[in-house]
C-alpha positions in Angstrom: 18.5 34.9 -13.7 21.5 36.6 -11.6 22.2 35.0 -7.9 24.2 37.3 -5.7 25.6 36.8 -2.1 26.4 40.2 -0.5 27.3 41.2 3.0 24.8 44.2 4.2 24.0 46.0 7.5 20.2 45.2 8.2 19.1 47.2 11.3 16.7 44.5 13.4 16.2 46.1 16.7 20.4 46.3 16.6 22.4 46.2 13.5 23.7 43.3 12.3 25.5 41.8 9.4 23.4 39.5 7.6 23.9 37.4 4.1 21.6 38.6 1.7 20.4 36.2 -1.0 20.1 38.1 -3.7 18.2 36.8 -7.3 17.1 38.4 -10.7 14.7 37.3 -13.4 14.7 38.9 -16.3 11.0 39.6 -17.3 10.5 36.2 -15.4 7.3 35.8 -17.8 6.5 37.0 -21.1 4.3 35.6 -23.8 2.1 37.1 -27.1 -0.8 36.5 -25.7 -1.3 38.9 -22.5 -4.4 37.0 -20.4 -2.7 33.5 -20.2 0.9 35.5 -19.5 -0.9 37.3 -16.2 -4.3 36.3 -15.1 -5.7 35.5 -11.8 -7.5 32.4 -12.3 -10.1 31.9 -9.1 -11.3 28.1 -8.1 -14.9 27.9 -7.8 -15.8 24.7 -6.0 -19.2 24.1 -6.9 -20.6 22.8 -3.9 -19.3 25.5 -1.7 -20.0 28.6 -3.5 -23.7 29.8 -3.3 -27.0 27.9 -3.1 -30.0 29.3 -5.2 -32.8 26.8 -4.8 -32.2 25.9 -0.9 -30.7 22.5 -0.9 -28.3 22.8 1.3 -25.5 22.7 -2.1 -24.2 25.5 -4.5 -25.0 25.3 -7.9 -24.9 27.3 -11.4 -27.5 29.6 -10.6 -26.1 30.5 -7.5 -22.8 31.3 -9.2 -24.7 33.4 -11.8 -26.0 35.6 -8.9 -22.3 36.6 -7.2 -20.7 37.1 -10.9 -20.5 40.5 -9.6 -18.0 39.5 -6.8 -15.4 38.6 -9.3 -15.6 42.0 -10.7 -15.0 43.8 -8.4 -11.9 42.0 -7.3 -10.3 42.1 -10.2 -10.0 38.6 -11.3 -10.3 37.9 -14.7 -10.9 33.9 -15.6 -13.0 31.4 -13.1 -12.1 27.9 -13.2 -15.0 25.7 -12.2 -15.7 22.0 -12.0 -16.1 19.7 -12.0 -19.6 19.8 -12.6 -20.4 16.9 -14.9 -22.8 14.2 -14.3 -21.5 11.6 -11.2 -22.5 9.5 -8.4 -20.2 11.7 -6.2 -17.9 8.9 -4.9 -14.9 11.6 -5.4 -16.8 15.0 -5.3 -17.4 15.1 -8.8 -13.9 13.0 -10.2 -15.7 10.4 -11.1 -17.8 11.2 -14.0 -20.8 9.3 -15.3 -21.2 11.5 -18.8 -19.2 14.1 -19.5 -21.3 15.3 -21.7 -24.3 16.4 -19.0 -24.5 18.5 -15.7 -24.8 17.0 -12.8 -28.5 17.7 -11.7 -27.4 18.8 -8.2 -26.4 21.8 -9.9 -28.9 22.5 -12.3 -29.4 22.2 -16.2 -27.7 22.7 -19.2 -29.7 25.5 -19.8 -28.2 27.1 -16.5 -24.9 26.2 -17.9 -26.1 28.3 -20.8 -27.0 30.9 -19.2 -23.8 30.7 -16.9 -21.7 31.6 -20.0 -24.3 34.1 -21.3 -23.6 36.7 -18.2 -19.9 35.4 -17.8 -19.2 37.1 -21.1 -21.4 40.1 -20.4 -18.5 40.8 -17.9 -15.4 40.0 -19.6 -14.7 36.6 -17.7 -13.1 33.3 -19.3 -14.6 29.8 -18.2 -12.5 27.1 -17.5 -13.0 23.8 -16.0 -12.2 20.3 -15.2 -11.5 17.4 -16.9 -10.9 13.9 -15.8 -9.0 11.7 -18.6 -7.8 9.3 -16.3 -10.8 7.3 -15.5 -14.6 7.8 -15.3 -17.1 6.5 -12.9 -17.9 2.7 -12.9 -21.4 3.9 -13.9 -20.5 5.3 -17.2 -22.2 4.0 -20.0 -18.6 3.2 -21.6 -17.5 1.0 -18.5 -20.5 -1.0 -18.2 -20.3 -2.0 -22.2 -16.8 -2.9 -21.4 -17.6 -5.4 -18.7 -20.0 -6.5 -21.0 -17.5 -6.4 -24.2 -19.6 -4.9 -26.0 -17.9 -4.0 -29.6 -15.3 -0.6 -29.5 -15.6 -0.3 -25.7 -14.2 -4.0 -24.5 -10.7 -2.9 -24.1 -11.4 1.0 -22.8 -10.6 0.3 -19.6 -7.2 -1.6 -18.1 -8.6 -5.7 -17.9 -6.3 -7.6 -16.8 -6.7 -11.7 -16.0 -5.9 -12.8 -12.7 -2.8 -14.2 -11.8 -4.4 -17.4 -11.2 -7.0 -17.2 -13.6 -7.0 -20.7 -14.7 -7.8 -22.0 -11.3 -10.4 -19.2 -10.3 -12.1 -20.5 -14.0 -12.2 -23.6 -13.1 -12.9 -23.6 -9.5 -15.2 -20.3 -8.6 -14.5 -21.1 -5.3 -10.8 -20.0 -5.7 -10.2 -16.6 -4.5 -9.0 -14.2 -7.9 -5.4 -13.3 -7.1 -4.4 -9.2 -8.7 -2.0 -9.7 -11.8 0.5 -7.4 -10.2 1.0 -5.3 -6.8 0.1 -1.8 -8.2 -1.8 0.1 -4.9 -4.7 2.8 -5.4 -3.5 6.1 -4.3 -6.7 6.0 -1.6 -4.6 2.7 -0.2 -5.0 -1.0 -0.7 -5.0 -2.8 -4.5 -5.4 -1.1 -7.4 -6.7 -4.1 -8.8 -11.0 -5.0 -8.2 -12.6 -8.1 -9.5 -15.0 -7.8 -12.0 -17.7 -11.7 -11.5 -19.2 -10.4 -14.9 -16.8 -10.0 -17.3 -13.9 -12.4 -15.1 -11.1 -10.0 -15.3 -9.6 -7.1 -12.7 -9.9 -3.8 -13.9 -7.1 -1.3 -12.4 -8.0 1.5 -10.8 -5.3 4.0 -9.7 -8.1 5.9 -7.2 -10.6 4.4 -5.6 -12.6 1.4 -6.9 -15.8 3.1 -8.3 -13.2 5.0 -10.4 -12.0 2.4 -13.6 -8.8 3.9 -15.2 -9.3 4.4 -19.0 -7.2 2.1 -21.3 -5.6 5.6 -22.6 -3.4 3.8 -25.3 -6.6 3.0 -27.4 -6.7 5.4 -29.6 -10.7 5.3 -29.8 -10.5 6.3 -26.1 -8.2 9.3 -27.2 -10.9 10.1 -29.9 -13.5 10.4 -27.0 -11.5 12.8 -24.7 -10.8 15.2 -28.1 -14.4 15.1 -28.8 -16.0 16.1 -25.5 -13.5 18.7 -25.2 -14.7 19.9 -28.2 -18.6 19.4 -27.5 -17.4 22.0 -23.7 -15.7 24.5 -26.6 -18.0 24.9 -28.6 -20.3 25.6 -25.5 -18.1 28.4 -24.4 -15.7 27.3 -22.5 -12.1 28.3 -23.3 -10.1 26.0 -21.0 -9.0 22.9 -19.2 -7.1 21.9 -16.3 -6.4 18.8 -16.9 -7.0 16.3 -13.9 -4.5 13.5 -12.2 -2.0 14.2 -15.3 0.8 12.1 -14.1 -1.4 8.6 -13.4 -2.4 9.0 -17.3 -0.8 5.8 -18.7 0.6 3.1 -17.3 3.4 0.7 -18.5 2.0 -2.1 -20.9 4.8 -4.2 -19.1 2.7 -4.4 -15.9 5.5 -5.4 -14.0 5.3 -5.3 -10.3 6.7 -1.9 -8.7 9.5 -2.7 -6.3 9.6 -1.8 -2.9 11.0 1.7 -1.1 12.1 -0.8 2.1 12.7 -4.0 1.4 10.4 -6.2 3.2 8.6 -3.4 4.5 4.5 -5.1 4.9 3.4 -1.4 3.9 4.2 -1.9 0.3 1.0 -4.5 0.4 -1.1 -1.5 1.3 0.3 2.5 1.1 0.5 4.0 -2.0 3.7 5.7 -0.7 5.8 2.8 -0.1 6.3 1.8 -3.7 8.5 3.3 -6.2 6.0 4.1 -9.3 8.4 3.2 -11.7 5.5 1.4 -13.8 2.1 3.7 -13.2 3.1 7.3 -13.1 4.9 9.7 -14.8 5.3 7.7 -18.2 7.1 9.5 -21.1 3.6 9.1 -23.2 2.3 11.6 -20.3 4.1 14.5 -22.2 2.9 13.6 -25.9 -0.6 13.5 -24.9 -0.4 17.2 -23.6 1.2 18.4 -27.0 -2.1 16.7 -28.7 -4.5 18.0 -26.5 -2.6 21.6 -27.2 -2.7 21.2 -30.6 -6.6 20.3 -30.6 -7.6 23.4 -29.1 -5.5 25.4 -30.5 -7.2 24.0 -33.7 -10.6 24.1 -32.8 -9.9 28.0 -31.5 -8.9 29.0 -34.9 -11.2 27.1 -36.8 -14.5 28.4 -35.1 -13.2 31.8 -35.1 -13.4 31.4 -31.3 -12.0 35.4 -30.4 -10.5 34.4 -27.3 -7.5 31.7 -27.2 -7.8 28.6 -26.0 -6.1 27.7 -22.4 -4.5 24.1 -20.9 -3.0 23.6 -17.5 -2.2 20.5 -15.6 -2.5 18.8 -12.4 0.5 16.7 -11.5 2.5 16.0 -8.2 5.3 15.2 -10.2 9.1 16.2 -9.8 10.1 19.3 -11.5 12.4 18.3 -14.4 9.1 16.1 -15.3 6.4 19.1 -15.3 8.9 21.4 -17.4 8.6 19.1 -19.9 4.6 19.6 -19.6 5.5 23.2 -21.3 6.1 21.6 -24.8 9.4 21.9 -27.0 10.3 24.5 -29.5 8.8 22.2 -32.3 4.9 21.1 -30.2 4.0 23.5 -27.5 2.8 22.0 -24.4 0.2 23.1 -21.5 -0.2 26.4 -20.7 0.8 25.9 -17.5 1.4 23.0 -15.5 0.4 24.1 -12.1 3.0 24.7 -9.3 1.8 23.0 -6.1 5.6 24.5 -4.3 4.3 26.8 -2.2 1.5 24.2 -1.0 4.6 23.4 1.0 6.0 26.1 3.0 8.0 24.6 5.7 6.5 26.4 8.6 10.0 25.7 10.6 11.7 28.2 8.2 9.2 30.0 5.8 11.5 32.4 4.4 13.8 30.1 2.7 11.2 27.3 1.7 9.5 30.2 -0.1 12.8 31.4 -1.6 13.2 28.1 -2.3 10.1 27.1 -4.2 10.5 29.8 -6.1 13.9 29.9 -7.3 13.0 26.1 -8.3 10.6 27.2 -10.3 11.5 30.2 -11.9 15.2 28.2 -12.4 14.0 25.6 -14.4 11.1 26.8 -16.5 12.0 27.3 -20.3 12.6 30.3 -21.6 9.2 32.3 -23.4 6.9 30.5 -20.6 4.5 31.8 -18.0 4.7 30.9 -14.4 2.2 30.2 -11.9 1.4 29.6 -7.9 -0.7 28.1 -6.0 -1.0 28.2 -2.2 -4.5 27.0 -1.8 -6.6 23.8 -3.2 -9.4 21.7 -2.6 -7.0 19.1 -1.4 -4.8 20.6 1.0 -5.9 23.5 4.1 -6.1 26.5 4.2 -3.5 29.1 4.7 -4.8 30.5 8.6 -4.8 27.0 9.1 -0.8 26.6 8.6 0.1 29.7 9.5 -2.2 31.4 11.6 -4.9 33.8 10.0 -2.2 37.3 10.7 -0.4 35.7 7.4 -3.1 35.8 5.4 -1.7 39.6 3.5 1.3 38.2 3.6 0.6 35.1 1.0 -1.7 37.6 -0.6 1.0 40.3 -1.3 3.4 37.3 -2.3 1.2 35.3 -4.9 -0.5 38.5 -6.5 3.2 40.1 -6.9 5.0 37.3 -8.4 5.5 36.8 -12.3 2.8 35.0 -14.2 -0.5 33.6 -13.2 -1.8 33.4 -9.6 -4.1 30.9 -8.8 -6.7 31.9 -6.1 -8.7 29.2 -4.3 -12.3 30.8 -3.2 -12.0 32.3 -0.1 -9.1 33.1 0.1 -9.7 37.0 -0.7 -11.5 37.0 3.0 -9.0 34.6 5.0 -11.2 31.1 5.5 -9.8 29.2 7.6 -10.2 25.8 7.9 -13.4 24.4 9.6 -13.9 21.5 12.0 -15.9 18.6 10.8 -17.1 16.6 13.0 -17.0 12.7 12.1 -20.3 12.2 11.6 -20.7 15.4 9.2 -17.7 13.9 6.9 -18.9 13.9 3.3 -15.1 12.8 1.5 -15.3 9.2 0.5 -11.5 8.7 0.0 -9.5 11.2 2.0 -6.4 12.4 0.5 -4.9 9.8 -0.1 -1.3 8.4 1.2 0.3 9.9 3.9 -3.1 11.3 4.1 -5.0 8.4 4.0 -6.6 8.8 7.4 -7.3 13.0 6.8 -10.2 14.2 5.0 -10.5 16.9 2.4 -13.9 18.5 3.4 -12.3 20.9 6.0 -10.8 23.3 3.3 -13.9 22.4 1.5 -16.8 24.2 3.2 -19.1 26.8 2.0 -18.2 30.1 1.3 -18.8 33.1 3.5 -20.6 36.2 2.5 -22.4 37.9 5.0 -22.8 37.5 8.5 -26.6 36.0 8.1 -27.6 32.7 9.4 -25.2 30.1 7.3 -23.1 33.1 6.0 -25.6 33.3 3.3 -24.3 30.5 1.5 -27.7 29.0 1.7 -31.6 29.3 3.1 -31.6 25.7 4.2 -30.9 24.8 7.9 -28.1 22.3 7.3 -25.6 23.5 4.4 -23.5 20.3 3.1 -21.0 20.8 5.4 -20.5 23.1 8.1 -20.4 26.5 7.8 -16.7 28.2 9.9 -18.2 29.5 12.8 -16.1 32.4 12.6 -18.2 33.7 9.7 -19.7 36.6 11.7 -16.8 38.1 11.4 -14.7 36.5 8.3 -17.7 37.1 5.6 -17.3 38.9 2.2 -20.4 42.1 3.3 -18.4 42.7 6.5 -14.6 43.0 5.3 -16.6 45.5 1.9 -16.6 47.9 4.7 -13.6 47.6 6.4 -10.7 49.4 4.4 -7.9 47.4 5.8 -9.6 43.9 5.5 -8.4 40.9 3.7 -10.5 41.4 1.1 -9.5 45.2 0.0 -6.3 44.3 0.4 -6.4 41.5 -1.8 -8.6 43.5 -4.3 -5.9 46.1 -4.3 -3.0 44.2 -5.3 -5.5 42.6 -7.9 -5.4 46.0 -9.0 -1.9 46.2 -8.7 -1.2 43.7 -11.1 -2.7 45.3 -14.1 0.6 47.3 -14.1 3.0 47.5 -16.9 5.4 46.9 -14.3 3.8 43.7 -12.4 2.8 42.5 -15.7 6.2 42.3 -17.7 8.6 43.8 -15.2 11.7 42.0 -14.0 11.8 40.1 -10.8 14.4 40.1 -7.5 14.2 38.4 -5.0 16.3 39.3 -1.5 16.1 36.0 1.5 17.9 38.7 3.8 16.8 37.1 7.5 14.9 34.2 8.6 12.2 36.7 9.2 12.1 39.5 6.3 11.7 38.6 2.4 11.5 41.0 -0.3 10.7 40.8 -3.7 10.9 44.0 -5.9 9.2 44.6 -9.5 11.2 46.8 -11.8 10.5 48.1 -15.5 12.8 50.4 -17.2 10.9 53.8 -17.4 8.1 52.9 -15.0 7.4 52.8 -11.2 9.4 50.4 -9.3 7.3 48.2 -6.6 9.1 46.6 -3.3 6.8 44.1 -1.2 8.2 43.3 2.2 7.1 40.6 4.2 7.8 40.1 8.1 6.9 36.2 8.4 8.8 36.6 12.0 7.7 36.9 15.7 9.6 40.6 16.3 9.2 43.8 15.2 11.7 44.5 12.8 13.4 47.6 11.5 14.9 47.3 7.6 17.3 49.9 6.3 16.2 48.9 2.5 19.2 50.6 1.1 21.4 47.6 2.8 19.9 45.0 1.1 18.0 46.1 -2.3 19.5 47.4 -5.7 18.8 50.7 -6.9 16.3 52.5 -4.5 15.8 56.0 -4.3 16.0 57.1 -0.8 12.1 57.6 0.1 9.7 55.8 -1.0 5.5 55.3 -0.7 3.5 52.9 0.8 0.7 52.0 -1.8 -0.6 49.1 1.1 -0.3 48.0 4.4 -1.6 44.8 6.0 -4.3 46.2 8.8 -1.3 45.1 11.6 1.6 47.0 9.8 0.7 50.2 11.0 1.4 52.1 7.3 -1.5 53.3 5.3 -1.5 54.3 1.7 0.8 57.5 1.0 3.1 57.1 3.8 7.0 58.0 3.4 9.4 55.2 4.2 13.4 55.8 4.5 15.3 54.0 2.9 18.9 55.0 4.0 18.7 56.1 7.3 17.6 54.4 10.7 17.1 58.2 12.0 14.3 58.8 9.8 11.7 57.0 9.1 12.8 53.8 8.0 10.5 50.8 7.3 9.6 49.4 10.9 7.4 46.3 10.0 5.4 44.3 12.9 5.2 40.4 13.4 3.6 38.8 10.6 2.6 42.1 8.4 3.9 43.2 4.9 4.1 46.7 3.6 3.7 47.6 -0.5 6.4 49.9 -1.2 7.0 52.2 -4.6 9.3 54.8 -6.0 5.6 56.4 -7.8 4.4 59.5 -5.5 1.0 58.7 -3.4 -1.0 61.0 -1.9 -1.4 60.1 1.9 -5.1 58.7 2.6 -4.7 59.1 6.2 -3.0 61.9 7.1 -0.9 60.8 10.1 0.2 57.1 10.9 0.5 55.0 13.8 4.6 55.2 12.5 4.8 58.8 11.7 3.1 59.2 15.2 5.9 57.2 16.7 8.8 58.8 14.6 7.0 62.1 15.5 7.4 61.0 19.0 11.4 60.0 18.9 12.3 63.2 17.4 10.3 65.3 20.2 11.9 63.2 22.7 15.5 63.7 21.2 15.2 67.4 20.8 13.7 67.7 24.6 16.9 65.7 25.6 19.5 67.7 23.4 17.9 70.9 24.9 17.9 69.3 28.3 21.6 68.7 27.9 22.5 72.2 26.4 20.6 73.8 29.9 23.0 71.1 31.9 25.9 72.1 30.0 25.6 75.7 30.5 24.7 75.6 34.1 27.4 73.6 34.8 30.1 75.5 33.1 28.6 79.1 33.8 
C-alpha cells in the first residue's frame, strides 16, 4: 500500500484546490482458492425470509422456493442460521441440540432437501454456530446441574462467595463469586438451588457459557461440525468469538470510572480484561481450521471448507484471527467498520475503515465488509434510502468478500415496531440495552401483495415495512434503474478479472466525493464515484485520479445520477462533458467502450443545451461587434 497527498484542482460548482488523499493496494486480495478470495455471501435470516406453510414465520421450504432469487443476482454462497433446535430466548443463539432443526422451520428432511436444490444451482451453504454457550435446556446443561458424569464441569460453576453461609443458612441470600456483567446488563452470575453453585453466563441467563477449556466440550463442538459437513454444509461463521474463554483467574474486572455505580450493572462500564478477547481465543480458530480443512480432504468433499468469525474486538486482535504462516486461521474474521460510518463526515469514516483494514490485514489474506446485520439498522435508516447505490456500488467494488444482509438488494429500511409487537428478548445489548433488534429484522419484501408476500397468514412475526408497495423485489424486476438491477449489475461486475484480482486506490478528495478505482494491467480499468454530499458536484477526474484516459463510459448510474449505461464522461475538461454527479448518487465509470442504452441523457441533454446557448451568444456577439464597428 502507497499513501499520497497531492494538491489538485477539483471543479465543485467553482474550482478549488483541494487535498486529495490518495491510497494503493496492491492486488488488495489474492488467495488459491478463487470463491473464498471473492464471493458475495448473502445473510438469510430464517424468520424473515419466506413462509411456506402459513404461520406467520419463514422456514426451509420457503427458502427452497426463492432459490431462484439468488441466481439471478449473482450471489454465489448463502449463509443461514441459525436454525437449530431452541426455545428462542435469543432468536435462535441459544441452542437446545445442535444436532436437530428447529420445528418452526421444518425437518431434517427439508434440510435435506434444502441442500439437494442448493447444489442444483451452484450455491455454498453456510451457517451458524454458537460455541459459546447453549440454551439452559440442553440436555448437556441439565446433566451438569445434575453432575452427571463427563458433563459436571461443561459449564462455568462457580461457588458463591459466601457459600458457606448460604450452606448453612438457606435463608442467606447467594452472593456472585466475582462482578463479571452479562452483555444484556446486570450479573453474569445466576444461582443454580439444584446443583448450589452460579453458573456464568456472558448473555442472558437462559444462555449457560460452556466451560470451553474442557477438552470433552472441545470434542463436542468438532463433532457437530462434522455431523453439519458431512450434511452438506461447507461453512461456519463462528458466533460471539471474542466471549469464548474466560480467565481461570476469575478476578474481578476493574472499573472504567472509579466509583462509577454503573459498573454494578452495564456491561460497558468494565474493562474486560478477564472475559473477552483471551489469547486461547486465537488457538481455538487455528483448530477449528484445521478440522475442516481435514474433514474436506478426507471425505473428498469437492468444494473447500469455509470459517469466518464474529467478534467486536479491536483490530490488532481480529488480524490475529487470520492464522500465522505456520496454522492458518479463519477465513475471514468479519469487518463490522463500516457498521460505523460517522454520518457527521462519511467520506473520511469510510476512508477510514477501510484503510484500517486493508492496513493491517496480513499479506496473502482476503478482505471483507459488512454494512448490514441482524443486529444493527438498516442503511435507509442511517442515511436516508437515496444512499442506498451508494453503499451498494462501494461494498460490491471493494477487494475481497462482500457480505450482503437480505434486503438489502431492494433498499429495506427499517420498520417501526410497536411495543407491544416486540419479539427480542434481550435487545442489543450495552449502550443498546434499552433498543431492540427486531426493526432491521422484519420479513422480507417481494411483491406488492398483501404482507409483501412473505406470508398467507394475516399477522406475519413482525410487521411487514409499510412501504412494501413500493420497495418489493416483483416491482424493482421491472424497473431498470431500481435498487435491485443496480445491485444485480455490479454483482455482475465483480465476476471481472479486474474486480476480482485488480489493484485498489482509493482517492478522499472532498468531504462530499470518494472514489475508488480498480485497475489490472492489460484489462479495463473501473472508477466508482460516489457523491455522499448535499450539492451537485462537478469532478474534473483528471485532477484527482492516476492514469485516466481522457473519456470514459458509464457502465451504471444510480436512478438520481442522471447517466445511463454507455454515456461519455470527460475527464480533462470542464467544457465538455465532465462528470456532474447529483446529491447522494454514484456513477460506474470505465476505460472499456459501452454502447449507449439510452441514446440521449438527462446530462448530454444539458451539455447539449450549454453548447447551444454558447454558440447563440458567440454569434450574438459577432452581429454586435460588427454592427458596432461597421
Amino acid at each position: 500500500m502507497k499513501t499520497f497527498n497531492v494538491c489538485g484542482i477539483v471543479m465543485i460548482a467553482y474550482y478549488i484546490c483541494a487535498t486529495v488523499n490518495f491510497n494503493v493496494y496492491h492486488n488488495a486480495t489474492k488467495l488459491n482458492n478463487e470463491l473464498w478470495s471473492n464471493t458475495i455471501i448473502y445473510k438469510v435470516y430464517p424468520r424473515s425470509f419466506k413462509d411456506s406453510n402459513k404461520d406467520g414465520i419463514s422456514d426451509l421450504k420457503g427458502i427452497v422456493q426463492k432459490l431462484d432469487h439468488f441466481v439471478d443476482l449473482g450471489i454465489e454462497t448463502l449463509w443461514i442460521g441459525p436454525f437449530f433446535k431452541s426455545p428462542m430466548d435469543d432468536m435462535g443463539y441459544d441452542v437446545e441440540d445442535y444436532r436437530m432443526i428447529d420445528p418452526i422451520y421444518g425437518t431434517m428432511d427439508d434440510f435435506n432437501e434444502l441442500v439437494k436444490e442448493m447444489k442444483k444451482r451452484n450455491l455454498k451453504l453456510v451457517t451458524d454456530f454458537i460455541p459459546n454457550h447453549s440454551s439452559y435446556k440442553c440436555e448437556w446443561f441439565q446433566k451438569s446441574i445434575k453432575r452427571e458424569g463427563k458433563y459436571t464441569n461443561y459449564y462455568i460453576w462457580r461457588d458463591a462467595s459466601n457459600q458457606q453461609e448460604v450452606m448453612e443458612n438457606p435463608s442467606v441470600k447467594p452472593i456472585p463469586p466475582n462482578n463479571w456483567l452479562s452483555v444484556f446488563g446486570g450479573t453474569g452470575w445466576s444461582w443454580n438451588d439444584v446443583r448450589k453453585q452460579f453458573y456464568y453466563h456472558q448473555f442472558n441467563a437462559k444462555q449457560p457459557d460452556f466451560n470451553i477449556r474442557n477438552p470433552e466440550v472441545h470434542q463436542e463442538l468438532l463433532d457437530i461440525i462434522g455431523f453439519w459437513m458431512s450434511k452438506g454444509v461447507v461453512g461456519f461463521r463462528f458466533d460471539a468469538l471474542r466471549h469464548l474463554y474466560e480467565s481461570d483467574s476469575f478476578l474481578d474486572e476493574p472499573c472504567l470510572t472509579e466509583g462509577d455505580p454503573s459498573c454494578l450493572v452495564n456491561f460497558d462500564s468494565l474493562n474486560h480484561t478477564y472475559t473477552v478477547d483471551q489469547p486461547e481465543n486465537i488457538d481455538i480458530i487455528m483448530e477449528w481450521r484445521e478440522y475442516i480443512d481435514n474433514f474436506t480432504r478426507s471425505n473428498n468433499i469437492p468444494i473447500s471448507s469455509f470459517l469466518a468469525t464474529e467478534s467486536y474486538s479491536p483490530i490488532d486482535v481480529l488480524m490475529q484471527y487470520y492464522g500465522n504462516s505456520t496454522r492458518a486461521g479463519a477465513h475471514v474474521p468479519f469487518n463490522f467498520g463500516l457498521l460505523s460510518v460517522d454520518k457527521r463526515n462519511i467520506v473520511e469514516s469510510i476512508e477510514k475503515h477501510v484503510k484500517t483494514w486493508l492496513d493491517n490485514m496480513p499479506e496473502h489474506q482476503v478482505a471483507n465488509w459488512v454494512i448490514e446485520n441482524h443486529d444493527n439498522p438498516r442503511v435507509p435508516t442511517k442515511f436516508g434510502p437515496e444512499t442506498v447505490p451508494l453503499f451498494t456500488a462501494l461494498k460490491l467494488s471493494l477487494p475481497g468478500i462482500e457480505v450482503t444482509y437480505y434486503g438489502s438488494e431492494i433498499g429495506m429500511d427499517n420498520t417501526y415496531v410497536r411495543p407491544d409487537q416486540i419479539q427480542d428478548p434481550n435487545n442489543a445489548g450495552g449502550k443498546r440495552a434499552d433498543e431492540t433488534r427486531d426493526n432491521e429484522r422484519c420479513p422480507m419484501q417481494w411483491d406488492s401483495s398483501i404482507n409483501a408476500g412473505f406470508t398467507e397468514e394475516k399477522k406475519p412475526w413482525l410487521p411487514i415495512n409499510p412501504n412494501y408497495y413500493k420497495v418489493n423485489v416483483e416491482d424493482q424486476k421491472k424497473l431498470p434503474n431500481s435498487n435491485y438491477n443496480f445491485y444485480k449489475k455490479m454483482s455482475q461486475l465483480r465476476k471481472t478479472d479486474t474486480l476480482k484480482n485488480g489493484d485498489l486506490q482509493t482517492y478522499n478528495i472532498t468531504k462530499s466525493i470518494y472514489i475508488l478505482k480498480r485497475s489490472l494491467v492489460e484489462h479495463e480499468s473501473y472508477i466508482v464515484v460516489m457523491n455522499f454530499g448535499s450539492e451537485t458536484e462537478t469532478v474534473i477526474l483528471s485532477n484527482a485520479v492516476n492514469n485516466l484516459q481522457e473519456q470514459l463510459y458509464v457502465y451504471l448510474g444510480s436512478e438520481n445520477s442522471g447517466y445511463s449505461t454507455g454515456d461519455i464522461v470527460s475527464t480533462v475538461s470542464s467544457s465538455g462533458k465532465p462528470l456532474k454527479l447529483r446529491p447522494q448518487s454514484v456513477a460506474v465509470l470505465t476505460d472499456k467502450y459501452i454502447a449507449s442504452e439510452s441514446g440521449t441523457s438527462t446530462n448530454d441533454i444539458q451539455n447539449a443545451g450549454t453548447q447551444i446557448s454558447s454558440k447563440l451568444i458567440s454569434l450574438l456577439s459577432v452581429f454586435l461587434f460588427l454592427r458596432y464597428f461597421l
